[in-house]
C-alpha positions in Angstrom: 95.2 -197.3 2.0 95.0 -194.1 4.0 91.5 -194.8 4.8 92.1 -198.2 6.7 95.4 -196.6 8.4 93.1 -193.8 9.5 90.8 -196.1 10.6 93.0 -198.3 12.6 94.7 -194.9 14.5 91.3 -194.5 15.3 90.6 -197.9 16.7 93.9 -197.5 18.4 92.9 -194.3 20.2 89.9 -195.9 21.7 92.2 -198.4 23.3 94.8 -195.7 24.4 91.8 -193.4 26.3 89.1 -195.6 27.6 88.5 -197.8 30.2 88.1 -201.4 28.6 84.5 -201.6 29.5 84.1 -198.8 27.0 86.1 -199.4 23.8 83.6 -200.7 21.3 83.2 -204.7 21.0 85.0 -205.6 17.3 81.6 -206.7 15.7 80.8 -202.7 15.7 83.6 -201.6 14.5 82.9 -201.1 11.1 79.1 -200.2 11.5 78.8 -196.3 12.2 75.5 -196.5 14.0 76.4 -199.0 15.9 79.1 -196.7 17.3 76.7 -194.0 17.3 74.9 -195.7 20.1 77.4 -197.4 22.0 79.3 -194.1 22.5 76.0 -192.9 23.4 75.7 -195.7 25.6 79.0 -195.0 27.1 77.7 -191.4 28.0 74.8 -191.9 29.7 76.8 -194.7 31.9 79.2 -191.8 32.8 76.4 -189.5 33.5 74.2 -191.8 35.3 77.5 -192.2 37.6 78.0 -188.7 38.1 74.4 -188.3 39.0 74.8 -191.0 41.6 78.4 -190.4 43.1 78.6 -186.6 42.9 81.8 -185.4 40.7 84.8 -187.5 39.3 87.6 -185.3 41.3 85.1 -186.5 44.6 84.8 -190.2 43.9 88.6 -190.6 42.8 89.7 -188.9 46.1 86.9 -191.1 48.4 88.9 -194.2 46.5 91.9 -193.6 48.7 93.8 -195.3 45.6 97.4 -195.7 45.0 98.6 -191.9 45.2 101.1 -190.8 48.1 100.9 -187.4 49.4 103.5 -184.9 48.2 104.1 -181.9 50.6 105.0 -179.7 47.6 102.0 -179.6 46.2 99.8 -179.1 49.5 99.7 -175.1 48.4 96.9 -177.0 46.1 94.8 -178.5 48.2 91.2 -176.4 49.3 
């Protein structure tokens, strides 16, 4: 019993911190080299990106995205 509640936190957590392109289709689920190579999969997609774009904190703040400026914390800025 603690095996499949251990294995379903961990199902979970792949839900909670990944982008839904990279949680694991359910047929792989239970098959460890399966998961093996999509996580590796999921790697070289984020590194091939990186290569490509430059860094995350550069790409995220090209995006313009939802965030509104805060005059507090413009001591952080470069």
């Amino acid at each position: 019993m603690q095996e499949a509640i251990g294995h379903g936190l961990t199902i979970l957590s792949w839900f909670e911190n990944n982008a839904e392109k990279d949680v694991p289709p359910e047929n792989i689920w239970d098959d460890a080299e399966g998961l093996e190579l999509h996580w590796k999969a999921v790697r070289q997609r984020e590194a091939d990106r990186l290569d490509g774009g430059g860094s995350l904190a550069e790409s995220d703040e090209d995006d313009g995205g939802d965030m509104l400026g805060n005059d507090l914390a413009g001591v952080f800025k470069d």
